[in-house]
C-alpha distance (Angstrom), angle and dihedral (degrees) to the residues before:
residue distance angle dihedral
X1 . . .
X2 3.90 . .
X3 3.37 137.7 .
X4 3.57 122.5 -124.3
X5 3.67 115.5 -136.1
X6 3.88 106.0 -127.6
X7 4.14 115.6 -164.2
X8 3.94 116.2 -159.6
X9 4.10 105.7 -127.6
X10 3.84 104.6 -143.4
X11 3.80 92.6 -130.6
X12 4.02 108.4 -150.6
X13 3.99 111.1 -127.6
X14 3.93 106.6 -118.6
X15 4.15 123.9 -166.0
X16 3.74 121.5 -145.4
X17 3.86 117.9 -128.6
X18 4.18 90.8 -100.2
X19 4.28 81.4 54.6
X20 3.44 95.0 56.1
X21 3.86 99.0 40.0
X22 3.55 80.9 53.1
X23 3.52 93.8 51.1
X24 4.18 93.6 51.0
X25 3.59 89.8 22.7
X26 3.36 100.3 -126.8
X27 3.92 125.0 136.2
X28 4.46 106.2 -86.6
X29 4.05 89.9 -108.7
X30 3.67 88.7 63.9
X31 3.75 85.2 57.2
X32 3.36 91.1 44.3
X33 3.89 94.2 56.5
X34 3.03 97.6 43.5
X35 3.55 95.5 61.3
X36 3.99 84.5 54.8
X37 3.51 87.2 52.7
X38 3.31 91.3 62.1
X39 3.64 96.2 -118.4
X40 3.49 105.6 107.6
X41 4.58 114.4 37.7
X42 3.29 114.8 -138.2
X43 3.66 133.8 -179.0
X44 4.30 121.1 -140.0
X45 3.63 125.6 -124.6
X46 3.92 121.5 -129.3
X47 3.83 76.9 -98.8
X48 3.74 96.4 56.8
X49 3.97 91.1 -113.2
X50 4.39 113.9 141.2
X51 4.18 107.6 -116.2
X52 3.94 105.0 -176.3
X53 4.19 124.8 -149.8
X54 3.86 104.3 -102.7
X55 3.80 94.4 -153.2
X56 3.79 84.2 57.7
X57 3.38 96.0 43.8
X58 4.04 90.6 49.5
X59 3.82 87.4 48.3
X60 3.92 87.2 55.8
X61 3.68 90.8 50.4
X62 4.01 93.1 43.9
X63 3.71 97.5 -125.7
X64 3.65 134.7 91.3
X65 4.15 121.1 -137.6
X66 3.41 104.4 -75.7
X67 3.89 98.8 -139.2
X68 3.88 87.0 53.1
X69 4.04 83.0 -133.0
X70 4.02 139.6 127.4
X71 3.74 120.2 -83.2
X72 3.79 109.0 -106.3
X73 3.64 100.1 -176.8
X74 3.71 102.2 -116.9
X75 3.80 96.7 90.9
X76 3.64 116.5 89.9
C-alpha cells in the first residue's frame, strides 16, 4: 500500500464586510465603499460577495489579534 503525500495549504483568514465594520465600527456599506474606493482590497466569492485580508485589515487598524490565533468566524 502507498502513502499519499498530504501538504497543509496555509489558508489566509478573510473578514466579511459586517467583520470589518465591526472592527472600525462603522455601518457594512462603509466597508463596502470603501473597497470601491479602492481603499480597502478585497477578493469576491464564487457568489460575488467582498471577503477582506485580516492581516491587512489589522495593519489598517494598527494592532495585531490579540490571541495571536486563526479566525474562526464566530467573532464579530
Amino acid at each position: 500500500m502507498q502513502h499519499r503525500r498530504t501538504s497543509r495549504v496555509e489558508v489566509q483568514p478573510f473578514l466579511t464586510p459586517a467583520e470589518v465594520a465591526a472592527l472600525f465600527r462603522v455601518d457594512p456599506k462603509t466597508v463596502t465603499r470603501w473597497a470601491r474606493q479602492g481603499r480597502l482590497a478585497c477578493i469576491r466569492t464564487l457568489g460575488g460577495h467582498r471577503r477582506y485580508d485580516e492581516a491587512q485589515v489589522r495593519a489598517l487598524l494598527g494592532r495585531p489579534r490579540a490571541d495571536g490565533g486563526q479566525h474562526t468566524g464566530s467573532e464579530a
